[in-house]
C-alpha positions in Angstrom: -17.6 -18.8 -15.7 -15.2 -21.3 -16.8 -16.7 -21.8 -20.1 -16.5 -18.0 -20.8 -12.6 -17.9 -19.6 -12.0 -20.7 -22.0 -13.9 -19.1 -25.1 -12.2 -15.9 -24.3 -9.0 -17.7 -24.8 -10.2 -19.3 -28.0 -10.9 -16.4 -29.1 -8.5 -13.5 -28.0 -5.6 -16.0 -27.5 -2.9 -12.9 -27.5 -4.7 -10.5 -25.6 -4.6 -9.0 -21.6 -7.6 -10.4 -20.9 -6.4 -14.0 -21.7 -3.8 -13.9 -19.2 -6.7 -12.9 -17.0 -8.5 -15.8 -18.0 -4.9 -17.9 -18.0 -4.6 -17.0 -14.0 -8.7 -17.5 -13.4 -8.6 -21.4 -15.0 -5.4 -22.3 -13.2 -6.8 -20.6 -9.9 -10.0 -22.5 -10.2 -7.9 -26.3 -11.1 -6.2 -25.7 -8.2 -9.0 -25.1 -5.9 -10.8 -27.8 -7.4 -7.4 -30.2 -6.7 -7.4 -30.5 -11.1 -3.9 -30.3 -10.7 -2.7 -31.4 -14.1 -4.9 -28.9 -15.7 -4.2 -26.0 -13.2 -0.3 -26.8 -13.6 -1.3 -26.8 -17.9 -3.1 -23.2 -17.6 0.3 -21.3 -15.5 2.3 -22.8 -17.6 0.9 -21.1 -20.7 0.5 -18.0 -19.1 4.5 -18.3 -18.4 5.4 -19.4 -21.8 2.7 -17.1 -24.1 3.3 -14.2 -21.6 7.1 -13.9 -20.3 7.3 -10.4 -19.6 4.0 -10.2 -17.9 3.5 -8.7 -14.5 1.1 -11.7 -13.8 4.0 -14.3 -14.4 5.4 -14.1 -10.6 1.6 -14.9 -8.9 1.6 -17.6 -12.1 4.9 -19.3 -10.9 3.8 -19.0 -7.2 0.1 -20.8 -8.2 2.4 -23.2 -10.1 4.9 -24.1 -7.5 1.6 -24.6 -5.1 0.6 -27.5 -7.3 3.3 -28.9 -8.1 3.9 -28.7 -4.4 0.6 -30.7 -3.4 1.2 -33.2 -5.8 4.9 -33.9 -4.1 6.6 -33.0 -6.8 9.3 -30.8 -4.3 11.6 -30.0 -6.5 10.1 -28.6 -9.1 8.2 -26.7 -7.0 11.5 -25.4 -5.2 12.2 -24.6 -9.0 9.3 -22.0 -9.3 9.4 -21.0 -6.2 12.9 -19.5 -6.9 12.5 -17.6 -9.5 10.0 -15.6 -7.7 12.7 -14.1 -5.2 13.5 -11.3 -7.0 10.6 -9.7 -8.0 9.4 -6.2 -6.7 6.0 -8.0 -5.1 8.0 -8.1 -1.5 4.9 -9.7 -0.3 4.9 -12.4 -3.0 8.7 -12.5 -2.9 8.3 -13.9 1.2 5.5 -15.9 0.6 7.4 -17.8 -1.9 10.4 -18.3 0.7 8.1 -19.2 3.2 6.6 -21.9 0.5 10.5 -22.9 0.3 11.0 -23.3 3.4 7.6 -25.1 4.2 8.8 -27.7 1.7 12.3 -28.3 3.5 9.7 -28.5 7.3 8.1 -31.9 5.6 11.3 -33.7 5.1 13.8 -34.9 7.8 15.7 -31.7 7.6 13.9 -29.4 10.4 17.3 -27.5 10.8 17.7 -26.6 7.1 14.1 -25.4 7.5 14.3 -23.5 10.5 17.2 -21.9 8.9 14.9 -21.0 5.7 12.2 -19.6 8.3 15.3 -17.6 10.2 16.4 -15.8 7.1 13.0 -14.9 5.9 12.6 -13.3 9.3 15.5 -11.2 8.6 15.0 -10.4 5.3 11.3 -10.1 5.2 10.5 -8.1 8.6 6.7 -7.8 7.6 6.7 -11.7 7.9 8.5 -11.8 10.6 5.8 -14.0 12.9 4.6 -16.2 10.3 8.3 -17.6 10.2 8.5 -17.8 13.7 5.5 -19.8 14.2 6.6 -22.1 11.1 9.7 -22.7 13.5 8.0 -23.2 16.6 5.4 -25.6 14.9 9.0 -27.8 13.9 10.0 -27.7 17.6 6.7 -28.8 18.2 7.5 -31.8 15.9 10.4 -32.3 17.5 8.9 -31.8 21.1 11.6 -29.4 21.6 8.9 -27.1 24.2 11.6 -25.0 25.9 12.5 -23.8 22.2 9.5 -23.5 20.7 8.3 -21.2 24.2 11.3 -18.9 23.3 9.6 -18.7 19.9 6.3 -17.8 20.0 7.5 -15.3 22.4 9.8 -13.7 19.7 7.0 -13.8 17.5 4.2 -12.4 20.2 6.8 -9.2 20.8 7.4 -8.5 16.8 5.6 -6.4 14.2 2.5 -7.9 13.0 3.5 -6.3 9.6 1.7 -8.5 6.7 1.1 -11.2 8.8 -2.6 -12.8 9.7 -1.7 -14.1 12.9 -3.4 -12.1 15.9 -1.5 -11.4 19.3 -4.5 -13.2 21.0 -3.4 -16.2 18.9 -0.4 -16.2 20.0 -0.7 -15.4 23.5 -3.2 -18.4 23.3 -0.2 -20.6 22.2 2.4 -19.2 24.5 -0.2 -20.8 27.6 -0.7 -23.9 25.2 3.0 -24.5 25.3 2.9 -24.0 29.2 0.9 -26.9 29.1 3.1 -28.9 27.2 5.5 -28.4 29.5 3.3 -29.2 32.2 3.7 -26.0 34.0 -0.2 -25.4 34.3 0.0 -22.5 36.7 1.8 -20.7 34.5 -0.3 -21.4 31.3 -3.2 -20.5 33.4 -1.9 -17.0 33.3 -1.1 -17.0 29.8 -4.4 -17.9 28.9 -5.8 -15.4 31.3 -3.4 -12.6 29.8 -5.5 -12.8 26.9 -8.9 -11.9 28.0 -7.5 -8.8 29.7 -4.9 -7.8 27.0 -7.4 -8.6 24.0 -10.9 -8.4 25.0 -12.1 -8.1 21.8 -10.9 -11.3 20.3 -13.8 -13.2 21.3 -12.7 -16.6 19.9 -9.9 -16.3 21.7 -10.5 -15.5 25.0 -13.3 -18.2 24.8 -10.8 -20.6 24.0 -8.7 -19.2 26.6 -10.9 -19.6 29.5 -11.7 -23.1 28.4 -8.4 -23.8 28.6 -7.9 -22.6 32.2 -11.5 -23.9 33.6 -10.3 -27.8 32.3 -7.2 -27.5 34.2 -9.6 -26.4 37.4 -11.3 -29.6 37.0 -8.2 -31.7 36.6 -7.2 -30.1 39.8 -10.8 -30.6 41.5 -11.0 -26.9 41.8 -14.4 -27.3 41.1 -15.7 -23.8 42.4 -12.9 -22.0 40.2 -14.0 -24.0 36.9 -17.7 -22.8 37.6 -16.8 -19.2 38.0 -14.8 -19.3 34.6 -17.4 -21.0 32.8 -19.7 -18.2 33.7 -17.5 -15.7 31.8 -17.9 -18.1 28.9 -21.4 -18.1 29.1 -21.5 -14.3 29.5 -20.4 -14.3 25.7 -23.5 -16.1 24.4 -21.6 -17.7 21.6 -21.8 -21.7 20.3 -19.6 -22.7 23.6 -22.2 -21.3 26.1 -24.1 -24.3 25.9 -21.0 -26.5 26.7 -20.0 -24.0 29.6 -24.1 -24.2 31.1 -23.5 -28.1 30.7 -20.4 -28.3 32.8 -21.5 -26.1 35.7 -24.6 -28.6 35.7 -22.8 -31.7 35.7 -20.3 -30.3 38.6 -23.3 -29.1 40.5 -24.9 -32.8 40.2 -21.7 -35.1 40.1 -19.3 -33.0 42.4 -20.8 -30.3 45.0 -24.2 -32.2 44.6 -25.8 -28.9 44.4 -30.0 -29.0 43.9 -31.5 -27.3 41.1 -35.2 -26.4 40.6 
């Protein structure tokens, strides 16, 4: 495929289908980590193809490898002259690319303020911004904070965002934990597999969660009850679930099995 991109731009250097075949080669650098060469194919897209509709995804690709090779600012640089484009999708990805940049330096509150004004601006990625925030609270172990956030982002619209209210509920009881309030995670977790059944991964994850604080509390009878709902899934962790019941049966209640 690449060697047909490339012979399509030898020979129909002017044409639609080469900024096709631009976008494909920089796409495929990219992946492939060829940054050099991926940064080499948006840039001629950009340069032979100005007025393009394809020049805002270009510059977005563009700032992404400039990014991963640390080069910041002229990522920053692409990055911003994606903001007014009539992509509205595009247009928050690329402030949320801005403000990602800003989260790896020192400066968490210029970032969080990046993530807060994406949140206003760009409702439909609304809860990607507030997770971006809570995972600098994280950083920061600011827990109280970064509770309040994933709450804010648990009760908004899931508009174009790919992050599931199981997920989140999930994290809500994961921050519990960090505070060390384990009763109350416990009922996070557990709001999960009765508020969103059908997000297997999950709930499985969920009950996990609350049966290893049983054992840490030697409620030994309570871990063995929710590792029966896990095995009840017959998924991957079944095995693991069937494997602590049998080790609390031998080790801790000293329970016989035939």
């Amino acid at each position: 495929a690449r060697k047909k991109f490339q012979m399509i731009l030898d020979r129909y250097p002017k044409t639609e289908v080469a900024q096709e075949a631009l976008l494909w080669l920089g796409d495929y650098f990219l992946k492939d980590s060829d940054y050099e060469h991926a940064v080499d194919h948006y840039q001629q897209l950009i340069a032979q193809f100005p007025s393009s509709k394809k020049v805002p995804i270009a510059r977005y690709e563009l700032g992404q490898a400039f990014a991963a090779q640390g080069q910041y600012d002229e990522a920053i640089k692409q990055f911003k002259l994606i903001t007014d484009t009539t992509d509205r999708e595009l247009s928050a990805k690329a402030k949320l690319a801005i403000a990602d940049i800003f989260s790896k330096g020192s400066d968490s509150q210029t970032a969080i303020q990046e993530y807060l004004r994406i949140a206003d601006s760009s409702p439909e990625f609304r809860r990607d911004a507030y997770v971006k925030i809570a995972g600098i609270y994280e950083k920061d172990k600011d827990y109280p904070k970064m509770l309040e956030v994933y709450q804010k982002a648990l009760v908004s619209e899931i508009g174009l965002s790919q992050l599931t209210n199981a997920q989140l509920q999930f994290q809500i009881g994961d921050t519990y934990e960090l505070l060390n309030n384990t009763d109350k995670a416990m009922e996070e977790y557990l709001k999960t597999s009765y508020l969103y059944p059908n997000e297997t991964s999950w709930v499985i994850k969920a009950y996990l969660r609350v049966a290893r604080i049983f054992e840490n509390n030697d409620q030994w009878e309570k871990a063995k009850t929710i590792y029966d709902k896990v095995i009840e899934y017959k998924t991957n962790e079944a095995k693991y679930a069937q494997e602590r019941i049998d080790w609390i049966n031998k080790n801790v209640l000293n329970v016989q099995t035939f």
